[in-house]
N, C-alpha and C positions, 0 to 999 in steps of 0.2 A: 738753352731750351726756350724755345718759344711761349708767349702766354698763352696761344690758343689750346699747346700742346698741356701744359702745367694746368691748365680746367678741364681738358681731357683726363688725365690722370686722376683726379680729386673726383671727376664726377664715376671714373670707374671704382675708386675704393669708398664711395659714399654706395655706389647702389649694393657692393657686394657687403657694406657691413647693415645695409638696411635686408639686405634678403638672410642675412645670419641671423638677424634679432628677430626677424618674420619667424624663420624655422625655430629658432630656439624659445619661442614664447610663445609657439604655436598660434598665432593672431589669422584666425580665420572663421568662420561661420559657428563655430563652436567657442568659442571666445568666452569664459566663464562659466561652462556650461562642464555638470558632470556628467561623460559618455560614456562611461569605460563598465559596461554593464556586464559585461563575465565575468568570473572566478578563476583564474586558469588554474590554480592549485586546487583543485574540489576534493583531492585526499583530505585536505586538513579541516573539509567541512564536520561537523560532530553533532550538529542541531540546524533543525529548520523549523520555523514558524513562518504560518500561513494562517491571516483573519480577512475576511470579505465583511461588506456592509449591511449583509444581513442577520449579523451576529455568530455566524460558524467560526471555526476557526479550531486550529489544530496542531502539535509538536510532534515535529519527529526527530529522534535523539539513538545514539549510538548506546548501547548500552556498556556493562565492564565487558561482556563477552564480543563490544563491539559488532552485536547485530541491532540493527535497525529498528526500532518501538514504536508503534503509535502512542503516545500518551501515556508513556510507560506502562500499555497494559495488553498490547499487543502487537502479534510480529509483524513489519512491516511488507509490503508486494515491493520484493526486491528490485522487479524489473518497473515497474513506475518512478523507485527511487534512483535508480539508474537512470533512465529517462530524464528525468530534471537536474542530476547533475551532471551529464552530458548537454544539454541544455544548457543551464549556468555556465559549461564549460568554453561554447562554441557560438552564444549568440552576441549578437554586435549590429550596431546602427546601422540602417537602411539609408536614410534621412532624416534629415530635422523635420519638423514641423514649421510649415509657412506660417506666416501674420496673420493670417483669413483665419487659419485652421486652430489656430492658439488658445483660445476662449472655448471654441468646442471640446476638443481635446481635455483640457483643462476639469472641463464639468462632465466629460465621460467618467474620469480616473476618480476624479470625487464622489461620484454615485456609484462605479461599479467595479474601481480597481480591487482584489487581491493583493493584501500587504505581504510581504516573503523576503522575512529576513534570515540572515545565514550568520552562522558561528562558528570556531572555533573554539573550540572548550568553553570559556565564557566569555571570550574577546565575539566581541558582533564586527565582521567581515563588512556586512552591504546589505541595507534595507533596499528592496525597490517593491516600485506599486506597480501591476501588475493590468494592463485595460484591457478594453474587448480586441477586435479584428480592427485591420484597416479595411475598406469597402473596399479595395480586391482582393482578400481574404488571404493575404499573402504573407500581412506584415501586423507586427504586434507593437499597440501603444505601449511605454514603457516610459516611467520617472524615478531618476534615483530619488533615495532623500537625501532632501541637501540642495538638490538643484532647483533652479526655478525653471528649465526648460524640458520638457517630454519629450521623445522621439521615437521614429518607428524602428521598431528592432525587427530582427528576421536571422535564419540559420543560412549560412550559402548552402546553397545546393538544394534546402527543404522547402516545399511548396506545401504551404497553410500557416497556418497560423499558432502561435504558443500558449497561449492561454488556457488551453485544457490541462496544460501539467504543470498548472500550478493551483493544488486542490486546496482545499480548504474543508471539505469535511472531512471528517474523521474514518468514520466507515469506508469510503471509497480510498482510504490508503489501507485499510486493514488484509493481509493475505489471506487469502482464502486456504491455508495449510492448516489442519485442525489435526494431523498426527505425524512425526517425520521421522521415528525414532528406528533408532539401531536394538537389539534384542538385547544388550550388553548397557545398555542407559536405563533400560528398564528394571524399577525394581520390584514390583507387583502392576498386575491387572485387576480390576474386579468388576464382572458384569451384574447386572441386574438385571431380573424381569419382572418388573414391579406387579405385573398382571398373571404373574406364573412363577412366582418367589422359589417355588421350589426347583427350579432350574436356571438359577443363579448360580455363579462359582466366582472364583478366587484365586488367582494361579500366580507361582511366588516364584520370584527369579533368584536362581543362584547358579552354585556348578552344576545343581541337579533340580530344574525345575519342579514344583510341589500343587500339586491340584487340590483346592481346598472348597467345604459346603459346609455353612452352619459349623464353623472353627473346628471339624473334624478333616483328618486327611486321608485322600482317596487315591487308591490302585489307579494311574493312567497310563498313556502313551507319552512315554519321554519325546520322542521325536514330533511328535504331534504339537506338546507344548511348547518344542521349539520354534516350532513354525508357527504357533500363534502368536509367540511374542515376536517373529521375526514379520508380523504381518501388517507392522507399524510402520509403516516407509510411504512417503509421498502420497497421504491421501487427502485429498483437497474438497472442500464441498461445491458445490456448482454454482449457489449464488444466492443473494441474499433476496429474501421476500418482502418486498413493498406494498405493505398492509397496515393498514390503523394500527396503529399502537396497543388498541384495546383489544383487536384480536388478538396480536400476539401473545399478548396475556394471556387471555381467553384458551388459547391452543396449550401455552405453559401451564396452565392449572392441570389438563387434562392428563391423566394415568399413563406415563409414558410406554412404552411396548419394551426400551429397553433402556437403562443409563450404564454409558462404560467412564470410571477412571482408572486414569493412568498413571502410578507415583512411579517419578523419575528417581533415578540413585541420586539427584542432589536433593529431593526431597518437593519438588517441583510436581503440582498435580494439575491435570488437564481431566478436563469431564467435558462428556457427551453426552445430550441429553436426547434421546430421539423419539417424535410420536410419531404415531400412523396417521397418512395423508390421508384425506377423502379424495375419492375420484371428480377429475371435471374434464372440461375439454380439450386440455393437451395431454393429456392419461392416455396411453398408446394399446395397454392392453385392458379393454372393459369389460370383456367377458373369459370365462374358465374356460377350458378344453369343452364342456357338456354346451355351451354356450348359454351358462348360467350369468347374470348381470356380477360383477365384482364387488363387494363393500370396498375394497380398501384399494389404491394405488399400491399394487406390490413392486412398481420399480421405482419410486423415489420415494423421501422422506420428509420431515420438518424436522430439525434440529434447533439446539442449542448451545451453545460452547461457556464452556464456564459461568459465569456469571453472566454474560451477556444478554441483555434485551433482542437484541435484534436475532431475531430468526432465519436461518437458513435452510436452504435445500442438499439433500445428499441423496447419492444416490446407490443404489441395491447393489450396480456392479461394482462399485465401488467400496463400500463398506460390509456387504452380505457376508466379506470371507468372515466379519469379525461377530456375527449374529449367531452363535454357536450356542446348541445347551447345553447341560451338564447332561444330562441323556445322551446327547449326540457323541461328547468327549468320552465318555465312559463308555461305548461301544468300539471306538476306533481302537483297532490293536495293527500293530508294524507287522 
């Protein structure tokens, strides 16, 4: 074998074990750097926290029923939470970030990243911070912790940007579901009309429904009351009202028109607090049949849920079936 042939040789098993250690150490533009910013198992996600720089911040957590909680005090918008862990599931590097761009970057994620970490029961998965847009509004700055390099993340195939679904207030994960029940979950109703007390009622769930006023029991429509408690399914309020703080008060102090709770068979109670709207410019109907001026908005409402501060809108066709008097009940016969 010739010498030129025997450095032919040696320089072909040097390049192929230099491009083995290339691949196997991955030694490329990412070199030190952690990229690897999906989840691909997002079942085994159980908790997520989300805090921004302006002090919000917010948990969302499985609960033992395995539904999804805001703050353990309310039920999660399914489809948002779906959203971000489809998201987690499917997002990945665009590009790194140039030299020029490293400093800016850098002090975008400092003033305006959203932190968003993920768990598994109490093992934490993957912190990452979360920036604005890149200026073609395509791609989303992104840094794990742990790394010292950020980069532009993006979904294939989606066009915009990610940072909207990854929230940090609290309210804007809360679902807007304020009744979803089955007639069989329910174990009493009780309405009130705190401005008309004497048409108040009480209706008790069993194998034989029981209409109840002032702890006496009243002659009704068995079918009737089946279908009131059957009239708990999917009703949703239309959106919350962004108004001072002190109005909402203000509105909550006022004599509600009606309050409904609902004890669950687990013993689980949901209230509804509802007052009459004032008419204003998006009120669709301002005048009666006589073309008398309206007091009140008779197609929507102000609410309240539970305990909650924040104030909602409902609406007539929506919740009217459930606005019934004891007058009304005690006339219906099958």
């Amino acid at each position: 074998m010739s010498k030129s042939l025997k450095i032919l040789i040696v320089l072909v098993i040097l390049t192929g074990l230099a491009y083995w250690l290339m691949s196997r150490h991955s030694w490329s533009t990412f070199k030190g750097d952690l990229k690897e910013f999906a989840i691909k198992d997002t079942s085994s996600i159980t908790r997520m926290f989300f805090a921004d720089k302006r002090g919000n911040k917010v948990l969302l957590q499985k609960n033992e029923q395995q539904i999804w909680m805001v703050d353990n005090k309310f039920i999660a918008d399914m489809d948002k939470v779906n959203l971000l862990l489809s998201t987690m599931h499917d997002v990945e590097v665009r590009n790194p970030i140039s030299e020029t761009e490293h400093n800016n970057v850098i002090a975008i994620l400092a003033t305006q990243a959203i932190k968003a970490e993920f768990y598994a029961g109490t093992k934490l998965i993957k912190t990452v911070y979360v920036g604005s847009s890149t200026p073609d509004q395509v791609g989303t700055y992104m840094l794990i912790d742990g790394s010292e390099k950020p980069y532009v993340t993006h979904i294939n195939g989606f066009v915009g940007y990610l940072t909207p679904r990854f929230i940090s207030q609290p309210k804007q994960w809360k679902s807007k579901q304020i009744f979803n029940l089955q007639a069989n979950e329910i174990k009493s109703v009780s309405v009130q009309y705190p401005m008309n007390m004497n048409q108040s009622f009480i209706i008790e769930n069993g194998i034989t429904p029981v209409l109840k006023s002032n702890n006496t029991t009243l002659k009704s429509d068995e079918k009737f009351l089946k279908y009131y408690l059957g009239s708990f399914k999917n009703l949703f309020f239309e959106g919350y009202i962004e108004s001072p703080q002190t109005e909402k008060d203000s509105i909550h102090r006022i004599t509600p028109f009606c309050i409904i709770q609902v004890t669950k068979a687990d013993g689980e109670k949901i209230s509804l607090q509802v007052n009459i709207k004032a008419l204003d410019t998006h009120t669709k109907q301002q005048f009666d049949e006589k073309g008398i001026a309206m007091k009140y908005d008779t197609e929507k409402y102000f609410a309240f849920i539970n305990d909650d501060k924040d104030m909602v809108l409902i609406q007539e066709y929506v919740f009217g079936k459930l606005f019934r008097t004891l007058d009304e009940i005690l006339k219906i016969k099958s």
